[in-house]
MIZALUM-424789 format. One record per residue (C-alpha): residue in one letter; x, y, z. Coordinates in steps of 0.2 Angstrom, whole numbers. Example, Ala and Ser with C-alpha at 12.3 -4.5 7.8 and 13.67 -1.06 7.14 Angstrom:
! residues 2
<'A',<62,-22,39>>
<'S',<68,-5,36>>
This chain:
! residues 629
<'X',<382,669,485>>
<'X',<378,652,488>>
<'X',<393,640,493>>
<'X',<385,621,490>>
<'X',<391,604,499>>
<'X',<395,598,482>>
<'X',<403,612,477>>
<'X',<414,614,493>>
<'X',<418,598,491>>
<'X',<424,599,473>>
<'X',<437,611,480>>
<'X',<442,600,495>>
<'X',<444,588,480>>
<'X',<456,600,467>>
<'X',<466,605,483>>
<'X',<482,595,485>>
<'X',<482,597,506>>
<'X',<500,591,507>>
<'X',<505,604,495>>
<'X',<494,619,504>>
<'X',<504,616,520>>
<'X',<520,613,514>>
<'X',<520,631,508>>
<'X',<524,636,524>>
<'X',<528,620,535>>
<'X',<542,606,532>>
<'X',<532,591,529>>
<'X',<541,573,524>>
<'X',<534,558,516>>
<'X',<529,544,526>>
<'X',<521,529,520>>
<'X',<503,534,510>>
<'X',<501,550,523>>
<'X',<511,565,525>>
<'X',<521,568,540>>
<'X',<527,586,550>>
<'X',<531,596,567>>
<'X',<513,602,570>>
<'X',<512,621,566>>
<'X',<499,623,581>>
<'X',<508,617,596>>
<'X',<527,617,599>>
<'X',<534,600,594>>
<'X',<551,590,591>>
<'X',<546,574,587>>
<'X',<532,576,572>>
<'X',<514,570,577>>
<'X',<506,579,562>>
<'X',<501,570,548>>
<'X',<490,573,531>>
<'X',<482,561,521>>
<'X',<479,570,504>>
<'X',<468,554,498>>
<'X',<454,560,515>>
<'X',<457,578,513>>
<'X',<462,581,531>>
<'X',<476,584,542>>
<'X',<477,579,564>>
<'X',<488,581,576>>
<'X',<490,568,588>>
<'X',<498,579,600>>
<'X',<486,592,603>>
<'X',<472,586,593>>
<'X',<472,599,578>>
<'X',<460,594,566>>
<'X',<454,599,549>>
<'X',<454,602,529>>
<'X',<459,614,519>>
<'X',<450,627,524>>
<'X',<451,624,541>>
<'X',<469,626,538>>
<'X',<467,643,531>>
<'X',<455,648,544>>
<'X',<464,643,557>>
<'X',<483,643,553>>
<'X',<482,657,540>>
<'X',<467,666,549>>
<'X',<459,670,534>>
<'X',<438,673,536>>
<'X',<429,658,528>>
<'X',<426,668,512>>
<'X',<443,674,510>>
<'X',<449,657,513>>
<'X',<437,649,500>>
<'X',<442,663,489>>
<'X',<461,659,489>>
<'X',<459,641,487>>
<'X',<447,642,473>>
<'X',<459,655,464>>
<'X',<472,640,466>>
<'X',<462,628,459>>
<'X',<455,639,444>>
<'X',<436,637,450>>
<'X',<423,650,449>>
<'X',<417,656,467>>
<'X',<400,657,464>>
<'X',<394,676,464>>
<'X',<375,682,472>>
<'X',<371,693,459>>
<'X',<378,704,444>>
<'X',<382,720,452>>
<'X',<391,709,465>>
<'X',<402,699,451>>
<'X',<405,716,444>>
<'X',<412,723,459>>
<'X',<421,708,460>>
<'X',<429,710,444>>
<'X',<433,729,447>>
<'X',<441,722,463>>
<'X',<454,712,454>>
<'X',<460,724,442>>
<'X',<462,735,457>>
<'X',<476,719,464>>
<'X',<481,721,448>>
<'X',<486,738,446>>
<'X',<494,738,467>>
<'X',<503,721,462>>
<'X',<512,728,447>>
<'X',<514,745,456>>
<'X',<522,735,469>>
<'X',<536,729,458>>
<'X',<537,744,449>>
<'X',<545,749,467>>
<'X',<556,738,470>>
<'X',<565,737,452>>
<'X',<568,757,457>>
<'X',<573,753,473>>
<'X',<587,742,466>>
<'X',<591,751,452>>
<'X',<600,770,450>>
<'X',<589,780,459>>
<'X',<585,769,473>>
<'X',<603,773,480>>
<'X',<598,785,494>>
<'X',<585,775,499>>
<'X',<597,758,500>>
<'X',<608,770,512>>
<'X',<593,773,523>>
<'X',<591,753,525>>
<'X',<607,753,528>>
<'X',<609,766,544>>
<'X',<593,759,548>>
<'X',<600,740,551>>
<'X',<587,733,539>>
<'X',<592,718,533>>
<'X',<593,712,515>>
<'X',<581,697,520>>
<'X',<570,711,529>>
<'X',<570,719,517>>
<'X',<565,706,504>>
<'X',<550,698,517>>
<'X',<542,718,518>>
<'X',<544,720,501>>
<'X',<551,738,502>>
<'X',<554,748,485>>
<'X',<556,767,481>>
<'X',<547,779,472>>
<'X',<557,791,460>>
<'X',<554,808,466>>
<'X',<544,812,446>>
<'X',<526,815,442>>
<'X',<522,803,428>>
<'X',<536,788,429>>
<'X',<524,775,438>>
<'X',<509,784,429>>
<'X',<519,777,413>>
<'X',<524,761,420>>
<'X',<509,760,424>>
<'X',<498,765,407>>
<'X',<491,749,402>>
<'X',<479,749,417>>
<'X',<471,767,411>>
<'X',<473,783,422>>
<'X',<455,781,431>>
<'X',<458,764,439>>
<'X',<476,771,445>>
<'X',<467,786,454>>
<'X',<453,773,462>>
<'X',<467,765,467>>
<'X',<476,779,473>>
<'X',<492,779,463>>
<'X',<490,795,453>>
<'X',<481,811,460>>
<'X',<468,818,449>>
<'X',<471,838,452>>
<'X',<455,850,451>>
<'X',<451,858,434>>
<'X',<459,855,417>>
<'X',<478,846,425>>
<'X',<485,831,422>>
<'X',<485,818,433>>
<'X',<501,815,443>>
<'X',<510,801,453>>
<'X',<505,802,472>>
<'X',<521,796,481>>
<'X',<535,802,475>>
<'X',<556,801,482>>
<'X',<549,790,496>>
<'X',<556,774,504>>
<'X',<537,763,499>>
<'X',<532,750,511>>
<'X',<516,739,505>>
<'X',<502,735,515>>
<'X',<492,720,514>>
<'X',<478,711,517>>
<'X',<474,694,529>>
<'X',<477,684,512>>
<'X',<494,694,507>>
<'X',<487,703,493>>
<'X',<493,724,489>>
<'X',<479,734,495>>
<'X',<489,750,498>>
<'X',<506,759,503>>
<'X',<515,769,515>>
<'X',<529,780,509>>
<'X',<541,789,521>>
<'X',<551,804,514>>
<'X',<572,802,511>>
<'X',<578,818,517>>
<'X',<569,833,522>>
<'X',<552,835,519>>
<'X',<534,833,524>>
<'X',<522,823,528>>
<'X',<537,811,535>>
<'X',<525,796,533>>
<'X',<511,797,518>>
<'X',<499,784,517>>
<'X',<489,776,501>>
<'X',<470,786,504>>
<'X',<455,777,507>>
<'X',<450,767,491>>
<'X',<437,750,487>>
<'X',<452,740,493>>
<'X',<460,751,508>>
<'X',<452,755,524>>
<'X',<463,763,535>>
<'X',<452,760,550>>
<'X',<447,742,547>>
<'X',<468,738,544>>
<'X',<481,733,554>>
<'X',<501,733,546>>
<'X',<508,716,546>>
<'X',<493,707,549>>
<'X',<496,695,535>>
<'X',<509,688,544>>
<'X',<508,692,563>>
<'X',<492,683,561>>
<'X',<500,664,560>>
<'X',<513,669,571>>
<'X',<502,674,583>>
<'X',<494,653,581>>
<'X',<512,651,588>>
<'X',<516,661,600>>
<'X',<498,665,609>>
<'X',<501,683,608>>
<'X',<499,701,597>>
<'X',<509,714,598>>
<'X',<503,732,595>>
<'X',<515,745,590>>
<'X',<513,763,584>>
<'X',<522,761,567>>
<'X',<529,752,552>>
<'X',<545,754,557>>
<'X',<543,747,574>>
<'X',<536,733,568>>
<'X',<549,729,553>>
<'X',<564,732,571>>
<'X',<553,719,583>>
<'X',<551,707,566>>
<'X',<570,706,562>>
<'X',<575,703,580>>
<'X',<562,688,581>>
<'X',<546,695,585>>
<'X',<535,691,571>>
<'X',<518,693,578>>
<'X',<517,712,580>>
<'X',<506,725,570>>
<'X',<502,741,570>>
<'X',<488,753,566>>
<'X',<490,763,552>>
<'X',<493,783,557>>
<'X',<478,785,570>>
<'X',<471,778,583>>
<'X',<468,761,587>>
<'X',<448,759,580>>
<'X',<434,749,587>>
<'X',<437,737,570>>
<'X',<455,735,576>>
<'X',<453,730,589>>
<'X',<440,715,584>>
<'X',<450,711,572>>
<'X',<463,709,585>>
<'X',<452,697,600>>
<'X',<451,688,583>>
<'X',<469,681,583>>
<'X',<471,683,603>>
<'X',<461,686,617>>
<'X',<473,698,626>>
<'X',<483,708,613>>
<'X',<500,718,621>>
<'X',<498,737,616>>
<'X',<516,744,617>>
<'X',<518,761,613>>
<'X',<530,773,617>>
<'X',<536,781,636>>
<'X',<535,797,631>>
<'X',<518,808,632>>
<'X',<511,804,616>>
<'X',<513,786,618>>
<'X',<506,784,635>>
<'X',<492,797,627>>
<'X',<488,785,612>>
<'X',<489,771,625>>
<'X',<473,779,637>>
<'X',<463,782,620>>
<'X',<465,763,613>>
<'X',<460,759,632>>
<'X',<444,770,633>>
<'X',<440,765,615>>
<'X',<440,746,620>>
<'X',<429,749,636>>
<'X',<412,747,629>>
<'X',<419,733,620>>
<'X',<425,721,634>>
<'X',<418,705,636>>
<'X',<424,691,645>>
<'X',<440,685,644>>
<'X',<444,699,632>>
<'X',<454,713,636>>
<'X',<470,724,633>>
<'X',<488,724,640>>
<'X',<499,738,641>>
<'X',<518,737,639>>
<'X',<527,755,643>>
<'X',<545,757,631>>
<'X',<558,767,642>>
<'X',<555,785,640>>
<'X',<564,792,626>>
<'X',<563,773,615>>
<'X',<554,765,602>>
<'X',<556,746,599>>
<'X',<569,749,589>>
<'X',<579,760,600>>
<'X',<579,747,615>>
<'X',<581,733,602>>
<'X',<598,740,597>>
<'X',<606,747,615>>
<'X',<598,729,624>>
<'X',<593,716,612>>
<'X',<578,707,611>>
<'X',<578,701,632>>
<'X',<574,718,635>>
<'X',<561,720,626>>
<'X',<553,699,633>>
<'X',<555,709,649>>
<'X',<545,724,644>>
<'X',<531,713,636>>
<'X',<532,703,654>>
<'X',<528,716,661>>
<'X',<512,721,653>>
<'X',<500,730,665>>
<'X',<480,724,663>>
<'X',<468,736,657>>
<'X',<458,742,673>>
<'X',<478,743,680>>
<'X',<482,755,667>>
<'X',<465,764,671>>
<'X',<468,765,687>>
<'X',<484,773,687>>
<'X',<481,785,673>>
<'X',<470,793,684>>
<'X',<476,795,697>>
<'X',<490,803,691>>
<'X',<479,816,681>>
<'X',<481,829,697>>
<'X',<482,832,713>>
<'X',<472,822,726>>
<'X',<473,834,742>>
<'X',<454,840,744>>
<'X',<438,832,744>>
<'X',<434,839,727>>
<'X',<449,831,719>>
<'X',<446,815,724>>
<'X',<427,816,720>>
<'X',<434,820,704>>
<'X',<444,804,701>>
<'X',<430,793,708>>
<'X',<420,801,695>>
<'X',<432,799,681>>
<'X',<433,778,688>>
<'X',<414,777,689>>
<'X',<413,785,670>>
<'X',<426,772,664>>
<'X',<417,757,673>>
<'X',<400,762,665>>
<'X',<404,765,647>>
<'X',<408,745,650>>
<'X',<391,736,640>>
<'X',<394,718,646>>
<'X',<383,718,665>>
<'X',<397,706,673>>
<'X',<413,716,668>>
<'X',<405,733,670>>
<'X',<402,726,688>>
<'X',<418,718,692>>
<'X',<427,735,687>>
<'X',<417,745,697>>
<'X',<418,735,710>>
<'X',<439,735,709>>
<'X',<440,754,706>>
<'X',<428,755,721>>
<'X',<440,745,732>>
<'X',<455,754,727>>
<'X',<448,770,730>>
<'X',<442,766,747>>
<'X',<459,757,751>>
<'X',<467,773,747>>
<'X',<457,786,758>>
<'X',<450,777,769>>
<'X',<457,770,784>>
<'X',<451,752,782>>
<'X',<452,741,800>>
<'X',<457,724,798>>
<'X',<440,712,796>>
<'X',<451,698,794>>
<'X',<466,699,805>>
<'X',<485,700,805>>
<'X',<485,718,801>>
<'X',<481,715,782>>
<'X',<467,713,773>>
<'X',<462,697,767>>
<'X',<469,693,750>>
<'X',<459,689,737>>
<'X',<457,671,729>>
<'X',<468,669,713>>
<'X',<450,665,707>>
<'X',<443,682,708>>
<'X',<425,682,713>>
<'X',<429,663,721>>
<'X',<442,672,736>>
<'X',<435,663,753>>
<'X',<441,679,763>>
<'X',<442,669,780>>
<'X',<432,656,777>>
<'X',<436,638,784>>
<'X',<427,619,779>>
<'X',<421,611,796>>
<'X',<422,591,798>>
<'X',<409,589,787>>
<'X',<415,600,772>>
<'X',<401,614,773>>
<'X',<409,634,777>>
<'X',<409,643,790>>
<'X',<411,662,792>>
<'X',<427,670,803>>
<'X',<425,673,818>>
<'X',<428,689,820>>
<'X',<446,693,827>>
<'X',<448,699,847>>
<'X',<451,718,851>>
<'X',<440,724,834>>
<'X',<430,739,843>>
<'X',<420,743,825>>
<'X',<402,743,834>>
<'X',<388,731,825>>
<'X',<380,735,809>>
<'X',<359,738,812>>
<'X',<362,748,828>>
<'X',<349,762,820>>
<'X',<335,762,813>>
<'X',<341,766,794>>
<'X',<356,754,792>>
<'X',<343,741,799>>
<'X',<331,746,783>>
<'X',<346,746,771>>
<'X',<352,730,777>>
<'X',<336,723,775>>
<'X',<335,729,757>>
<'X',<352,723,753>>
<'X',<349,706,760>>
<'X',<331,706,749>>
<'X',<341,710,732>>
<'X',<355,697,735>>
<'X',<340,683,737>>
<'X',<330,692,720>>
<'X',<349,690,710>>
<'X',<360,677,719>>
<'X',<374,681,705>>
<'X',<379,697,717>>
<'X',<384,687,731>>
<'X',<398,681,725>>
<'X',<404,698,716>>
<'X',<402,705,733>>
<'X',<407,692,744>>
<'X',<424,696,751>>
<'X',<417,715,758>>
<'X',<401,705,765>>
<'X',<410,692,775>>
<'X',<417,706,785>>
<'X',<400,714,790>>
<'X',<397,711,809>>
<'X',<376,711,808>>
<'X',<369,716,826>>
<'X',<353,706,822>>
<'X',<357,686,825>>
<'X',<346,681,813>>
<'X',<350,694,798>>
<'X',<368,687,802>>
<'X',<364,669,801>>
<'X',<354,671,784>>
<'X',<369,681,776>>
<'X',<381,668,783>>
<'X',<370,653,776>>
<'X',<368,664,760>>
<'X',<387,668,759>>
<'X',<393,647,761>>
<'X',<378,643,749>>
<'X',<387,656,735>>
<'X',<401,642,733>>
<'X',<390,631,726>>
<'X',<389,633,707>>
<'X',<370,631,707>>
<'X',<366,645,717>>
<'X',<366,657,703>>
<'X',<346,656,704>>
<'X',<333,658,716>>
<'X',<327,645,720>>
<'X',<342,636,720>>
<'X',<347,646,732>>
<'X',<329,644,744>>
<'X',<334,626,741>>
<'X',<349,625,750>>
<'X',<341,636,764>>
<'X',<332,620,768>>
<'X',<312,621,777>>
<'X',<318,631,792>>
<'X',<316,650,800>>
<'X',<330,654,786>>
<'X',<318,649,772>>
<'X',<303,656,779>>
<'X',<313,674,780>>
<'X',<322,671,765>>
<'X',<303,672,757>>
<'X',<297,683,766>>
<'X',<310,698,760>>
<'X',<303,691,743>>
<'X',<289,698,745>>
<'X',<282,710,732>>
<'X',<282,725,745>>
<'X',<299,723,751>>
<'X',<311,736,754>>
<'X',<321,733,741>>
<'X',<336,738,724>>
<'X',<324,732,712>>
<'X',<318,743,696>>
<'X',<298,746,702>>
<'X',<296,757,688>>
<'X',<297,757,669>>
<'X',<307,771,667>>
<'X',<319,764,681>>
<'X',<337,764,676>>
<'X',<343,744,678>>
<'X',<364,752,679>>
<'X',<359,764,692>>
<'X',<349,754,701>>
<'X',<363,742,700>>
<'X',<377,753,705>>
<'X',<366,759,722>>
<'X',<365,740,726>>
<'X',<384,743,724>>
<'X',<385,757,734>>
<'X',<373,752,749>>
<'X',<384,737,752>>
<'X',<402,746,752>>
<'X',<392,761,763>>
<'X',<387,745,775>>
<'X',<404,741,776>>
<'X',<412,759,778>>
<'X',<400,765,793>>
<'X',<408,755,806>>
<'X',<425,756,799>>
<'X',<426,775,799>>
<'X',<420,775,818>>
<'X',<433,764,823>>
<'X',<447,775,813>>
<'X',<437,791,821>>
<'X',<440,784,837>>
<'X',<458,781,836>>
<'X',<461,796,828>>
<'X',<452,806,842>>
<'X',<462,798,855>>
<'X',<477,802,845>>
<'X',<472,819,843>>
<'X',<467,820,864>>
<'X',<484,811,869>>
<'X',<493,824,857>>
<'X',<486,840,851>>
<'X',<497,841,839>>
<'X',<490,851,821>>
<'X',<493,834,813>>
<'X',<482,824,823>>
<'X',<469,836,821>>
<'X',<469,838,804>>
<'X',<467,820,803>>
<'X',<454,819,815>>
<'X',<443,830,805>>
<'X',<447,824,790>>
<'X',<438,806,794>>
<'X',<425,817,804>>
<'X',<420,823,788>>
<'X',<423,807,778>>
<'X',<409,804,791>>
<'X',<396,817,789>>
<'X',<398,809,772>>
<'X',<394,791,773>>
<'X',<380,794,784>>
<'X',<372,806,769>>
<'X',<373,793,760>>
<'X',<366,780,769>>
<'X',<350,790,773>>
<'X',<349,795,753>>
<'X',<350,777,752>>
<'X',<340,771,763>>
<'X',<326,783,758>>
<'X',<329,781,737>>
<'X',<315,782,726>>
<'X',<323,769,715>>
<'X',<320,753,730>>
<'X',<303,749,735>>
């Protein structure tokens, strides 16, 4: 298919702007322009105008600009083709086709939207007429408005085998069955109609069009819910209920949410939340979940309190990991237990339900307290367990920076939740980190002439000095040699290295200078980084650990793993970190135990003993790994 300038611009030309947009925003005369309340920013006073006789529309508020295919792209969110598509259909031009076969399935695709368009109002005649009575009542208890009902387009199917396969003849019975309106039964048998005495509910595309239904059962029976099967036009995977129009009102509200149902999101629409979907009876799928970071960059998942919700909840989560990328994630809303939207819609109102969505938890939140409440935390193999579990979430993460910034976090929390942590920072806290993230200054102060300067470390701490033997000297040297080689982890793990009190004064001094220089945007390099070292002794070490034989966490062999050898860097420096800590906490413990000798004391005596015996494992396996050089 190829779309020309000139023949983009003949569509531009046939396409009445004014008229597009006025479809679904108020927009008054003014002089040889258009004017309007811009659909893309919140507005009282109208700053939008369109100017048919150019072909575009601006905003002089917020600075929205475009045609009209920008608006359909960007109000409508329709892909470019599906935009081009719509517009050319309106203004009775030929869309270019690549090839026969493609025009062909073009053509068959269209008979197809033909035969769920007509199908479509097949089911609504029955709904209002004779045998639509039970379904109305249904409606009815249910709260669903007339208007609702109107905007979802519900309908009913009779409960017969052939009344919408005759309703239906003129389109012939094997495009019916492609479209899966009719089953076509092993053997000799008739074809029969699919959904039959159901309440139907369409689904549709991005651009509004039929591609398939759900039917849910009046009365007994089962399946409660059947949905249309797979066919040219429906893929249950790649669609998302209420997209066509949670997708501009999403462009207004700056947000998605994701619900379990149909039902849920026809309750949360009614009650003034028009920019919820919902995956169509299975999990929340890779596709989905593009489709979603499409329309916003944080989509609100709000399932159910109960067990299967919060079930559904941790599998959309998982499924999203490898995905991440920055500034793209997933929130989680939690319904009280027992409630769907619609229950907590009709015993609160909608306020509840802001509060709920206000209170969305992040992603590596949700993570994070999912597992630890998968069991019990009491022995050393349980909570090896649920490091492992937090390590196996972090590395199914493919983007290098996220997958590190999680790791990093689970790390923290884990170690602030069995370890006893001194306070490196003072006032019997720990520092807090920056609103910025990676940019926290833990404890760092400006001098008079604007450069940082590292804490001083606060009276009374007795945790010894790091480099005191002869393998945490080694380590440390191998740690400082990596930061140097990659600059970037100095800031990802500068809060835990600004508490490190370095034996050696001038290790110390080269991991302050290296710290201050982290603040400085152009340190992501190198050389940037020897740079602002200046010429000094600092320099002339700095390039000295860059050497070719230094000990250090750099891949020295093809078949070297870059993530492992990344997460040992990780490791190295939280092991740095913990070996004077857990002395210090060993030493207050043992003179608790000495003053009191009580089983308590000695039970938590021996517990950080053997929290210990472990850290210092892992500093020798560390310092002694075949993966640094």
């Amino acid at each position: 298919m190829t779309l020309t300038p000139q023949w983009l611009d003949e569509l531009r030309a046939r396409t009445s702007l004014s008229t597009l947009i006025g479809k679904t925003v108020k927009v008054q005369k003014a002089g040889r322009e258009y004017k309007a309340c811009c659909p893309f920013h919140n507005e009282k006073t109208p700053s939008f105008t369109i100017n048919d006789e150019k072909g575009f529309y601006h905003c002089f508020g917020c600075g929205a600009h475009g045609d009209a295919i920008r608006w359909m792209t960007d109000q409508r969110g329709l892909p470019f083709m599906e935009a081009v598509k719509e517009l050319a259909a309106t203004a009775c031009m030929e869309v270019p086709a690549a090839d026969p076969r493609a025009a062909k399935r073009a053509e068959q695709a269209k008979g197809l939207h033909d035969a769920m368009g007509a199908a479509q109002g097949f089911f609504e005649e029955q709904l209002a007429g004779i045998d639509g009575g039970d379904a109305r009542a249904y409606l009815a208890k249910r709260g669903i408005s007339d208007a609702t009902r109107r905007t979802f387009g519900f309908g009913y199917s009779p409960d017969s085998r052939g009344k919408l396969k005759g309703a239906l003849k003129e389109f012939g019975e094997p495009m019916l069955v492609e479209a899966g309106l009719l089953i076509a039964p092993d053997g000799e048998r008739d074809t029969y109609d699919r959904f039959r005495g159901r309440l139907m509910l369409p689904i549709r595309d991005i651009r509004g069009r039929v591609i398939a239904f759900g039917g849910r059962i009046i009365g007994q029976g089962e399946p409660k819910y059947l949905n249309s099967p797979d066919t040219p036009l429906f893929d249950k995977g790649r669609t998302l209920y209420n997209i066509d129009r949670a997708s501009p009102a999403s462009r207004q509200s700056g947000r998605v949410i994701v619900v379990e149902g149909y039902m849920d999101v026809i309750a949360l629409a009614q009650a003034g939340f028009g920019d919820a979907v919902a995956p169509l009876g299975t999990a929340l799928t890779e596709h989905q979940i593009e489709r979603l970071w499409k329309m916003v960059e944080v989509p609100i998942l709000c399932f159910d309190g109960d067990a299967a919700g919060q079930k559904a909840a941790i599998r959309a989560a998982t499924r999203a990991l490898p995905l991440l990328r920055p500034g793209h994630s997933l929130a989680f809303a939690t319904l009280p237990a027992g409630q769907d939207p619609d229950d907590l819609l009709r015993a609160e109102g909608p306020r509840a339900m802001d509060a709920v969505l206000a209170g969305a938890q992040p992603l590596v939140d949700r993570l994070w307290e999912h597992e630890q409440k998968v069991g019990p935390l009491d022995t050393p193999e349980q909570k090896a367990a649920l490091k492992q579990r937090l390590a196996a979430h972090s590395d199914s993460i493919q983007h290098p920076d996220v997958r590190a910034l999680y790791a990093q976090t689970f790390r923290e929390r884990y170690d602030a939740l069995f370890f006893a942590r001194p306070d490196r920072f003072g006032g019997g806290q720990r520092a807090p980190r920056g609103s910025g993230g990676g940019d926290s200054r833990a404890g760092w102060q400006r001098d008079k002439k604007g450069n940082w300067k590292p804490p001083v470390p606060p009276a009374g701490n007795e945790a010894r000095e790091i480099g005191a033997n002869g393998m945490e000297h080694r380590l440390l040297r191998a740690i400082l040699a990596s930061l140097l080689r990659d600059p970037k982890q100095i800031i990802l793990h500068r809060e835990t290295l600004s508490g490190l009190r370095i034996g050696d004064p001038a290790l110390a001094q080269l991991l302050d200078a290296m710290i201050a220089a982290s603040f400085r945007k152009e340190t992501v390099e190198t050389q940037a980084l020897l740079t602002i070292l200046g010429q000094g002794d600092l320099y002339n070490m700095a390039k000295g650990m860059l050497r070719a034989d230094t000990f250090t966490f750099t891949p020295h062999r093809m078949t070297t793993d870059p993530s492992r050898v990344q997460r040992d860097l990780d490791e190295a420096i939280r092991v740095m970190a913990q070996g004077p800590e857990l002395e210090t906490a060993l030493a207050e413990a043992t003179r608790r135990f000495e003053s009191d000798f009580s089983e308590e004391n000695f039970a938590e005596q021996q517990r950080i003993r053997a929290l210990k015996a472990d850290h210092d494992s892992r500093l020798a396996e560390l310092a002694q790994s075949e993966d640094i050089v």
